[in-house]
LOMAR-902734 format. One record per residue (C-alpha): x, y, z; residue in one letter. Coordinates in steps of 0.2 Angstrom, whole numbers, padded with zeros to 4 digits, always signed. Layout:
! residues N
XYZA ...
//
This chain:
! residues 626
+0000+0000+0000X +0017+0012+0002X +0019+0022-0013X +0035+0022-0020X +0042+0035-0031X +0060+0035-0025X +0067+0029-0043X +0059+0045-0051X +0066+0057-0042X +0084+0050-0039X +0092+0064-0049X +0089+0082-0048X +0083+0089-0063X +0073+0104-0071X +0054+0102-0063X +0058+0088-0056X +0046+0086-0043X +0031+0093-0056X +0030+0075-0064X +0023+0068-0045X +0010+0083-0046X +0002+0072-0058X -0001+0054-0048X -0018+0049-0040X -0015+0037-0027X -0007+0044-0011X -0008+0060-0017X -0015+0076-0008X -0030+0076-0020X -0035+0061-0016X -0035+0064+0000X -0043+0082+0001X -0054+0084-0012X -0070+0081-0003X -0066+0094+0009X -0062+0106-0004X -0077+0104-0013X -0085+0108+0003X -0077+0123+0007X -0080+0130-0010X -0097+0126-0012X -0102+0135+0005X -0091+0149-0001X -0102+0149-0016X -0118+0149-0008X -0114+0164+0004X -0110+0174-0010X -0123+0172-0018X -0134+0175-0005X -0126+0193-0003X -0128+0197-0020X -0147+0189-0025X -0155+0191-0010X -0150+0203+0004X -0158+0220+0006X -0149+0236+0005X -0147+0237+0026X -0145+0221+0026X -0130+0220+0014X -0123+0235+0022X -0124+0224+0041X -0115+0210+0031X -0101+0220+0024X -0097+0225+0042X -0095+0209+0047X -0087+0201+0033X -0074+0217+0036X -0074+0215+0055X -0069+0193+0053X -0057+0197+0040X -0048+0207+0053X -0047+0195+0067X -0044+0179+0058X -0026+0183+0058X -0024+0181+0074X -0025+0161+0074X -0008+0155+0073X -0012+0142+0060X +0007+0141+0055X +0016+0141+0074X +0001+0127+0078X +0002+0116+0064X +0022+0115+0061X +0025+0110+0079X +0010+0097+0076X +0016+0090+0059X +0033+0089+0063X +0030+0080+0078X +0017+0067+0070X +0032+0065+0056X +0044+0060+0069X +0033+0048+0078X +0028+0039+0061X +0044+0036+0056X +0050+0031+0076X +0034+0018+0075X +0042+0012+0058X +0060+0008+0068X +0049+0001+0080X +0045-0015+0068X +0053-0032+0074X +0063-0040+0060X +0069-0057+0060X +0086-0055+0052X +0098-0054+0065X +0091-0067+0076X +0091-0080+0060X +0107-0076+0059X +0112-0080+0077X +0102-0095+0077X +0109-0103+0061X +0126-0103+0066X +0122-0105+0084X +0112-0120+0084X +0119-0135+0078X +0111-0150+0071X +0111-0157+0055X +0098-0172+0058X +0080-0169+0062X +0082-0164+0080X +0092-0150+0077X +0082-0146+0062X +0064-0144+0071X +0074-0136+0085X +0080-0121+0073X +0061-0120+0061X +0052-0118+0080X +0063-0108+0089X +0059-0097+0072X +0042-0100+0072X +0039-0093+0090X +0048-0079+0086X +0038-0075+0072X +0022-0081+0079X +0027-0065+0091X +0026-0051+0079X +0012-0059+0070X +0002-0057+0087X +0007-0038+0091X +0004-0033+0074X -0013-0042+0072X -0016-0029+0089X -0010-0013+0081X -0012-0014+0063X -0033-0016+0055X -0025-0022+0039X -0017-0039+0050X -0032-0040+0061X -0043-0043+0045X -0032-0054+0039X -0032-0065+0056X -0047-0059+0065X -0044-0075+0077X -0032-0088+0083X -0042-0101+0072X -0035-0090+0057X -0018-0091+0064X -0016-0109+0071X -0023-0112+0050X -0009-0101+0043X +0002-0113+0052X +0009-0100+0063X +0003-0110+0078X +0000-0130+0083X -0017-0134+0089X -0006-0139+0106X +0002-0122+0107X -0017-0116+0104X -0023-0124+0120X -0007-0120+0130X -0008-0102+0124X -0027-0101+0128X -0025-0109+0145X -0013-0097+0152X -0025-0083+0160X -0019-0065+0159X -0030-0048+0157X -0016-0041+0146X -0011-0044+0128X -0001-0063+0127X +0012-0057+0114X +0026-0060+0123X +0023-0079+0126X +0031-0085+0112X +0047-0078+0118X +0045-0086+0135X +0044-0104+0124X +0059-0099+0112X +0070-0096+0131X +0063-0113+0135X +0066-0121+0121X +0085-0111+0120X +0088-0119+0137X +0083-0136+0132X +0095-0136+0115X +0110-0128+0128X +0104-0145+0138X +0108-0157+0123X +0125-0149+0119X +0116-0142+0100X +0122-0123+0108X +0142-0127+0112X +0143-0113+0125X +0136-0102+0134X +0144-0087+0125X +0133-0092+0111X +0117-0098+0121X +0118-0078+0129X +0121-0070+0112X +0105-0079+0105X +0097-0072+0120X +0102-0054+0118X +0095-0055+0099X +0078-0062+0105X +0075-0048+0118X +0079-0038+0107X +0066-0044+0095X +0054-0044+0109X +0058-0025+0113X +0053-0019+0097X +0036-0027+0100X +0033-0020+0115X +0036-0004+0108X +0024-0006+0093X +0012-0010+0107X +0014+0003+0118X +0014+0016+0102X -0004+0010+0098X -0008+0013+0116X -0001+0028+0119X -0005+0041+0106X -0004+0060+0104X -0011+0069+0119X -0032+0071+0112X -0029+0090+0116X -0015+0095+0105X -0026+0087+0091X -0041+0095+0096X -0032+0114+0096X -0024+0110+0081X -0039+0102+0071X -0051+0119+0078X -0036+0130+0075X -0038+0125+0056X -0058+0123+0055X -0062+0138+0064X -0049+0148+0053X -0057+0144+0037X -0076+0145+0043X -0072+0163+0050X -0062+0165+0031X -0079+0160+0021X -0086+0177+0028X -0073+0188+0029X -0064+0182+0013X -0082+0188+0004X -0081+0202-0011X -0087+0216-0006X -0098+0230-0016X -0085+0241-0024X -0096+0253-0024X -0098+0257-0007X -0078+0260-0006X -0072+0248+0010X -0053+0249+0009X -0045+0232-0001X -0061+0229-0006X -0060+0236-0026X -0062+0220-0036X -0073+0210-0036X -0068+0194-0041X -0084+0182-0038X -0069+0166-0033X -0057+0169-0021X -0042+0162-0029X -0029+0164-0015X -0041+0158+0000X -0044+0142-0010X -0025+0140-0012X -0024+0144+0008X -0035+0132+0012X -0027+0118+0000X -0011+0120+0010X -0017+0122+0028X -0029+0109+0027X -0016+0098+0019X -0005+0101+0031X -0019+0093+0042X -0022+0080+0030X -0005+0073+0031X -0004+0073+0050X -0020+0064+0051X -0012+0051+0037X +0004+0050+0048X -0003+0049+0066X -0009+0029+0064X +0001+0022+0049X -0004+0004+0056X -0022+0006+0044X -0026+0004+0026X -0022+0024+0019X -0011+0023+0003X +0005+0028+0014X +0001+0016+0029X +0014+0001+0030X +0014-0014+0022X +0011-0024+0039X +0004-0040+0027X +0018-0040+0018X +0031-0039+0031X +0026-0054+0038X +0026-0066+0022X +0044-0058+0017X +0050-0061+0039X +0041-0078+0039X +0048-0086+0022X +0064-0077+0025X +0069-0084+0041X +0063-0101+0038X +0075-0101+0024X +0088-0097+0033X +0089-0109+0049X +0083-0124+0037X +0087-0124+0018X +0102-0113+0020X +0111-0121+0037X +0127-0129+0032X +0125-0126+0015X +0141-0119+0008X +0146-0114-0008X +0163-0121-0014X +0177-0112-0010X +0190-0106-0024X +0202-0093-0028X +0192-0076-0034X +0199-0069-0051X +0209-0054-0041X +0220-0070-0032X +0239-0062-0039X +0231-0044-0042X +0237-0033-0026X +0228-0016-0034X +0210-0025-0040X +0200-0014-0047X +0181-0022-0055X +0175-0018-0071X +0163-0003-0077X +0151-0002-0088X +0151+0012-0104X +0137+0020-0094X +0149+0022-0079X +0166+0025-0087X +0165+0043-0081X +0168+0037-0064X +0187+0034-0069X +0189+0049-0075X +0188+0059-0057X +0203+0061-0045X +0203+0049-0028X +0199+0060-0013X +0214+0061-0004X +0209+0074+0009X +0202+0093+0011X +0221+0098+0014X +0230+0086+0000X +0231+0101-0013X +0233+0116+0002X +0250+0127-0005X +0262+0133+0008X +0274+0145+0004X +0293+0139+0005X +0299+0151+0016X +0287+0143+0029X +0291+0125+0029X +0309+0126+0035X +0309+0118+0051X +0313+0130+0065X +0327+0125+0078X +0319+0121+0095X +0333+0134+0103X +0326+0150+0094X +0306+0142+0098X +0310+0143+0116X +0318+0161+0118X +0304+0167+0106X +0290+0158+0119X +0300+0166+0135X +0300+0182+0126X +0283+0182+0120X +0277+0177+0140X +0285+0192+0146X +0275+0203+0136X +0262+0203+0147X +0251+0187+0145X +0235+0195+0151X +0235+0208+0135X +0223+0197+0125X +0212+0196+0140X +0213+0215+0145X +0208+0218+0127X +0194+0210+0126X +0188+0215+0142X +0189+0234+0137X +0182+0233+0120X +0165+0224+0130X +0168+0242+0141X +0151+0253+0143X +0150+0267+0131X +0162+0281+0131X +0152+0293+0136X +0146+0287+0151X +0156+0287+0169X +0168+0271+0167X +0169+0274+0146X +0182+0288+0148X +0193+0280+0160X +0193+0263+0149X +0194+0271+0134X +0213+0280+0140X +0217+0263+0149X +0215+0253+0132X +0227+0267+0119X +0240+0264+0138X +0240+0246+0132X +0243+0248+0112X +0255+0261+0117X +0264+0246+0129X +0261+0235+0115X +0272+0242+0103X +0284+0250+0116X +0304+0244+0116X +0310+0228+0125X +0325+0227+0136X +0336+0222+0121X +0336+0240+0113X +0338+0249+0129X +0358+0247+0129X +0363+0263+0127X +0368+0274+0143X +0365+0290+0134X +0355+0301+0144X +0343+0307+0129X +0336+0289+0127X +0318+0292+0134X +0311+0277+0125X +0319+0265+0138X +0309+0265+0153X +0309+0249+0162X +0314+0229+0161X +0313+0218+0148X +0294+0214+0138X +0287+0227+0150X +0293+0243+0143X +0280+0257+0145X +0277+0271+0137X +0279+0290+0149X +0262+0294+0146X +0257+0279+0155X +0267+0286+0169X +0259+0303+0170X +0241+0294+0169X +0241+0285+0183X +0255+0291+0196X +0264+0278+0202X +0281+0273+0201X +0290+0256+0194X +0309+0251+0198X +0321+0245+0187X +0337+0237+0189X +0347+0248+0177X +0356+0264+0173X +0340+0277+0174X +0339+0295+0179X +0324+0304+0183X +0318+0321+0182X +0304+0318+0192X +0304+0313+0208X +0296+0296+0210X +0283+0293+0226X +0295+0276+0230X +0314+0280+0233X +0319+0262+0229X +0338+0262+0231X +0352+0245+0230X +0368+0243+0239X +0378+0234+0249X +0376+0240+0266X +0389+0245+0280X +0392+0229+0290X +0404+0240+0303X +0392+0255+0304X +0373+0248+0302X +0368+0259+0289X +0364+0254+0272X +0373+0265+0259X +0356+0271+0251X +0354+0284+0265X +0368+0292+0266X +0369+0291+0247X +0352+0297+0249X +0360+0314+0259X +0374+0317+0248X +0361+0319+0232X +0353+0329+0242X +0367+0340+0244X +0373+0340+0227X +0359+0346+0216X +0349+0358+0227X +0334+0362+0213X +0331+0344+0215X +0321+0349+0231X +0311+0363+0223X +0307+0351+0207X +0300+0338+0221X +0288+0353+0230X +0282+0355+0213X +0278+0339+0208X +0271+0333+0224X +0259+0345+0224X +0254+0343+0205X +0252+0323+0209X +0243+0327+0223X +0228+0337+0213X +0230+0323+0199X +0227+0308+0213X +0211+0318+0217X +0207+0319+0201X +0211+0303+0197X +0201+0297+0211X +0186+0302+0204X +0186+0299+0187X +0197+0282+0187X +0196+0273+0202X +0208+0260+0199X +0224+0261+0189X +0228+0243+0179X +0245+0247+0173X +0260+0254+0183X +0270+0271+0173X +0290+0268+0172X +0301+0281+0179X +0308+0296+0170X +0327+0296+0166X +0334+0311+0173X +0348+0323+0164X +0350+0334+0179X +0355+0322+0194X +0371+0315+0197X +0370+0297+0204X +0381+0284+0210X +0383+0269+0202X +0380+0255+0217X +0383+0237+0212X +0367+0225+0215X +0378+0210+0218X +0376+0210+0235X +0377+0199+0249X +0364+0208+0262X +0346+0213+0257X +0342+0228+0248X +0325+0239+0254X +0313+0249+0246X +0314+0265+0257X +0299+0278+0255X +0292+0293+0266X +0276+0291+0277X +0268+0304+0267X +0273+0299+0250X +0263+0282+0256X +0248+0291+0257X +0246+0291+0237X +0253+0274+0233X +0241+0266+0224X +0247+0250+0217X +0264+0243+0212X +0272+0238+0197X +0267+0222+0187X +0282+0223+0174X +0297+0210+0178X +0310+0215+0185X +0325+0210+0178X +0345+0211+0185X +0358+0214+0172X +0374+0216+0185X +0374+0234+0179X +0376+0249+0191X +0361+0257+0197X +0360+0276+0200X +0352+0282+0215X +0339+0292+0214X +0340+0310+0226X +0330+0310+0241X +0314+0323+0244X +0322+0337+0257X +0311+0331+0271X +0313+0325+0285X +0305+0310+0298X +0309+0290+0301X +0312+0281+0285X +0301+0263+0285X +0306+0249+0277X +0292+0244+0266X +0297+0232+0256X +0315+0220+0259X +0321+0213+0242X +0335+0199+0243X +0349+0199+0230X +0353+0184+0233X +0362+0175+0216X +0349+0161+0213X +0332+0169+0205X +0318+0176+0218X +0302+0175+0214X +0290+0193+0218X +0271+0195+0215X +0262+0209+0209X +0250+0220+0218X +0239+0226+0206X +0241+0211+0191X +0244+0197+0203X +0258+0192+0189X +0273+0182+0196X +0289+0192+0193X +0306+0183+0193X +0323+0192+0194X +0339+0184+0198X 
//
């Protein structure tokens, strides 16, 4: 009953669907041209009674309507409501058709498991079949109308020879309230057990594999039977089948040609057949058509399965197999490719143009690379280019992103993001440590260590200072006096003090250039404050081309401090996230503010020779220097 047109439309060509629009049987004019007919007819006759029969008033009454169900018939979702509908009676159809038990694997297990070739193990293999096809007969004579008409009892199938007259009593004489199906396959586990018993199944490897198949085979029934039970909630096809009915009842009014005359907007022809609701109602109710063709395909409709047939191909087929084709083997000889170690089979003149295309060797087999490319790299320079790159400040990519996802500049935070982000470009592209070897005082774009070079604009932004362990001299005075020496074992005092005084005493504009800056980084803090609460990136220090300072070798064997004033602690507000890196070079000491008060130690930094890790404040990045 299936209507096959796969054949037909097994090549794409010009139209090629329009030759199907021609076929009768399973088509969508077979199935829905009663209720077109209808449709059109009460169309007709409403129309006509507008035109032939209504008064004036009465007309004038009617047009207001028809204009008023026009209006509101679009707000049925006939589209949302059938789709989901369809497509779930689609799925479901084809899930049902899965759901079919089919003989072939078990045939297969039970022809090579069950050995025998006299007529023991023959009857063995032909009933252990039969039960099992004796099982889907009885779950598809439950489901399917086209079965149950073809064995309306078990008289029909104990004469179709599916059944003994024994089993028939047996079968009949075990009492359940429930559908029996599955005692066919409680005799073919008997019967399995039995031939295990009598040696016929050699293990019981094989004896459980057999068992696997048939519970397999049993499951599928089981869910043919609980598909014909459970069906599609009766509301969704309620809402679905008044969605459609409704829509086009409400359509055969407001859908009406109007009087021209009488100037209703949309209403200046007057066509006597409404051409496009005809071909709405085709689809919509089609639609519904289909899915009431799919819901049950277990009937007689044109596309409802070929239960009938299925079970004259399962039966014959497995019989075949555990009886006329057990043990019976061709004869075994050399195939004509025997010495060939490349075969290839013939074609025919219709398929010669296969030949003629390329093997597939892969989506990258033709990919060009250029040859400067493909030189292998040596894995020396791949690991100073990785330490280099990880130096560079790892978290870039992730600040990047971060601030291109920033509010809008205009708004409070958009300012302070926007200046944050052109900081880190500017850091991108600013010099390493390699180019920084010059000691010439004019060299401003050497700030600070190697991969963390930043740019003096970053300084003046945020306020803050960052120490680096080479020859630097500032012209402004820094908030942190970070200075490196060997301290005086005999006196106590590290060197950086007193160094500390004697810069002070050398260059004495250095304590008026402090005054001034302090208070100008003072009114920047506050202003700062307010519009950028928290700095990301630390600024480098200035070089200086106007203080003198001594050169102090770092290669110490007592611990270095970062020394600071109380009140310059006040406006810290974070430390330097760039690595700091020793090069044995001497480092300058950077002149003391002319005030006075207790120096506290804030920070104690070991120089001892093996490397020493330290952690950034405001980055949390781990900082190594040796």
């Amino acid at each position: 009953m299936t209507v096959t047109y796969t054949a037909r439309v097994a090549n794409a060509r010009f139209c090629g669907f329009s030759k199907l629009l021609l076929a009768w049987k399973g088509s969508i004019y077979k199935v829905l041209y009663k209720e077109f007919l209808a449709f059109f007819a009460m169309y007709t006759a409403i129309s006509i009674t507008y035109r032939f029969f209504l008064y004036d008033d009465q007309k004038r009454y009617f047009e207001k309507l028809a204009i008023y169900c026009n209006h509101y018939a679009s707000l049925i979702p006939m589209s949302f409501v059938l789709g989901f509908y369809v497509t779930l009676v689609v799925n479901r159809w084809w899930s049902q058709y899965t759901s079919i038990p089919l003989p072939d694997r078990l045939m297969c297990v039970l022809s090579g498991g069950l050995q025998g070739n006299d007529e023991r193990g023959r009857l063995l293999r032909r009933t252990l079949m039969r039960y099992a096809s004796l099982s889907a007969l009885l779950i598809l004579r439950s489901v399917s109308t086209a079965v149950f008409k073809r064995f309306p009892t078990i008289d029909h199938v104990v004469e179709a020879g599916f059944m003994t007259r024994d089993e028939r009593k047996k079968f009949e004489g075990l009492h359940s309230p429930y559908n029996k199906y599955w005692i066919p396959c409680v005799w073919f586990t008997n019967l399995a057990a039995v031939a295990r018993g009598e040696g016929r199944i050699k293990d019981d490897h094989t004896l459980k594999l057999l068992l696997e198949e048939l519970n397999g085979f049993r499951g599928k029934c089981s869910m043919l039977f609980h598909y014909d039970m459970i069906s599609v909630p009766l509301v969704y096809t309620q809402v679905v089948t008044l969605a459609v009915y409704s829509f086009f009842l409400v359509c055969l009014i407001g859908r009406q040609f109007l009087d021209p005359g009488q100037g209703y907007p949309g209403h200046d022809l007057d066509l006597y057949v409404p051409i496009f609701t005809l071909l709405q109602f085709f689809f919509y109710a089609g639609w519904l058509k289909v899915a009431e063709q799919l819901i049950n395909p277990f009937g007689e409709d044109d596309d409802d399965f070929e239960t009938n047939w299925l079970i004259d191909r399962n039966f014959q087929v497995s019989m075949m197999a555990v009886d006329e084709m057990y043990g019976d083997l061709p004869m075994m000889e050399r195939d004509r490719y025997w010495n060939d170690s490349n075969p290839r089979p013939p074609y025919t003149a219709a398929t010669l143009f296969v030949l003629r295309k390329p093997s597939f060797q892969g989506s990258t087999f033709d990919m060009a690379i250029p040859k400067e490319e493909m030189h292998f790299q040596p894995l020396e320079d791949i690991a100073e280019n990785m330490e280099e790159s990880g130096s560079r400040h790892p978290n870039m990519a992730l600040f990047n992103r971060l601030l291109i996802a920033a509010p809008s500049p205009t708004g409070f935070m958009g300012g302070a993001l926007r200046r944050t982000s052109a900081q880190l470009q500017r850091l991108r592209h600013s010099p390493s440590i390699d180019q920084c070897t010059s000691d010439d005082d004019d060299n401003d774009s050497c700030k600070i260590g190697k991969g963390g070079s930043l740019p003096s604009g970053l300084g003046q932004e945020t306020q803050s200072t960052a120490s680096s362990f080479r020859d630097e001299k500032s012209v402004r005075m820094p908030l942190l006096e970070i200075q490196f020496g060997v301290e005086q074992e005999s006196r106590g005092v590290h060197p950086a003090v007193n160094q500390g005084k004697q810069g002070r005493g050398r260059d004495g504009r250095a304590d008026e250039d402090f005054q001034t800056r302090e208070e100008e980084e003072k009114t920047e803090s506050l202003r700062e404050e307010i519009q950028v609460p928290v700095s990301l990136l630390p600024p480098p220090p200035q070089p200086s081309k106007e203080t003198p300072a001594s050169a102090i070798p770092i290669t110490s064997r007592h611990p270095s401090a970062f020394l600071y004033h109380p009140t310059a602690h006040s406006s810290l507000e974070h430390c330097s996230s760039q690595p700091i890196i020793n090069q044995n070079r001497a480092v300058p000491a950077i002149p003391k503010p002319p005030f006075g008060g207790n120096k506290m130690s804030f920070l104690t930094v070991p120089s001892y020779n093996e490397p020493q890790r330290f952690r950034s404040v405001s980055m949390g990045s781990d900082l190594t220097g040796s």
